[in-house]
C-alpha positions as CSV (number, residue, x, y, z in Angstrom):
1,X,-1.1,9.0,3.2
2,X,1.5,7.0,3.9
3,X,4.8,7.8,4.7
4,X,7.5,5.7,2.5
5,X,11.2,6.3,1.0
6,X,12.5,6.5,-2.8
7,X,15.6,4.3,-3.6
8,X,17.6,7.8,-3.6
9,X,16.8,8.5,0.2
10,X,14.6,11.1,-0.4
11,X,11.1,10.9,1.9
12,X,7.6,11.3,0.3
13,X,4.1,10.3,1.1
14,X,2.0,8.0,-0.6
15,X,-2.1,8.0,-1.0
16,X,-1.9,4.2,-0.3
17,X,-5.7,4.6,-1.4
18,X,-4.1,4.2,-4.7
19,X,-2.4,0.9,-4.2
20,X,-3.0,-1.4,-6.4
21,X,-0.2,-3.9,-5.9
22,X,3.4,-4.1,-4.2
23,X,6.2,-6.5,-4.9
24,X,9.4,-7.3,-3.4
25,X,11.8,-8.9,-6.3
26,X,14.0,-7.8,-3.9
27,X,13.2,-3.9,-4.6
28,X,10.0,-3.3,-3.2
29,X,7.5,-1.8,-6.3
30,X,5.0,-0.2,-5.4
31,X,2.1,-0.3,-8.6
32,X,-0.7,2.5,-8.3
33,X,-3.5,2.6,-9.6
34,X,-2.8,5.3,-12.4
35,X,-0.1,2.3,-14.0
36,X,3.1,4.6,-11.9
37,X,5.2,2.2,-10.4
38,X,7.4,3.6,-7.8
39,X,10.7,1.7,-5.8
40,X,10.9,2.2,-2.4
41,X,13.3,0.9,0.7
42,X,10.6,-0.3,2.7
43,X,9.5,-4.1,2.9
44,X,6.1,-5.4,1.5
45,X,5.0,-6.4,4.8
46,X,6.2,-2.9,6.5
47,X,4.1,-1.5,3.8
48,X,1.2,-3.5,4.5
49,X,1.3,-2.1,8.3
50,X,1.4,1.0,7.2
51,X,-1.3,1.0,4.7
52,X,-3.6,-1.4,7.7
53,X,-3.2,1.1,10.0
54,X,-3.9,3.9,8.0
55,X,-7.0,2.8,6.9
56,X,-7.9,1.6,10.3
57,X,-7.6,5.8,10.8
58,X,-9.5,6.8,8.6
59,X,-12.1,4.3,9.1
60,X,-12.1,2.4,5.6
61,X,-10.7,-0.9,6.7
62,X,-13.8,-2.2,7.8
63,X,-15.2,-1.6,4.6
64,X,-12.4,-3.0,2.8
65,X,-12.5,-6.7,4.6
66,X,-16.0,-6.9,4.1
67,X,-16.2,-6.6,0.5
68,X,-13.1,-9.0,0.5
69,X,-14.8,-11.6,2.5
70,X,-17.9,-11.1,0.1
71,X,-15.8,-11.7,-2.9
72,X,-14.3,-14.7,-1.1
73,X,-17.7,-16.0,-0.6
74,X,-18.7,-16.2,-4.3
């Protein structure tokens, strides 16, 4: 989980395991995987830290540049 904050101030944490997609246009959307879309004050790439270091904790981000450098291989 990853720690993020609503447009209202209000903290929460995020299963960023869920992440499907986020995009800054200039609010930062944040698309899960369930089709919720939540607005948050963090940045894209402060979200990308946060999401890269979290997985590096929990030991998925190996697993999760392999398969992309597979895919980028076919």
């Amino acid at each position: 989980m990853i720690p993020v904050t609503r447009l209202n101030g209000s903290p929460m944490w995020l299963n960023s395991l869920l992440i499907e997609m986020i995009e800054e246009t200039p609010d930062t959307y944040v698309t899960l995987t369930t089709g919720k879309r939540i607005i948050v004050l963090e940045k894209a790439d402060q979200l990308n830290k946060l999401i890269h270091e979290y997985n590096k904790s929990i030991g998925t981000l190996t697993g999760t540049i392999k398969v992309q450098h597979m895919e980028e291989l076919s």
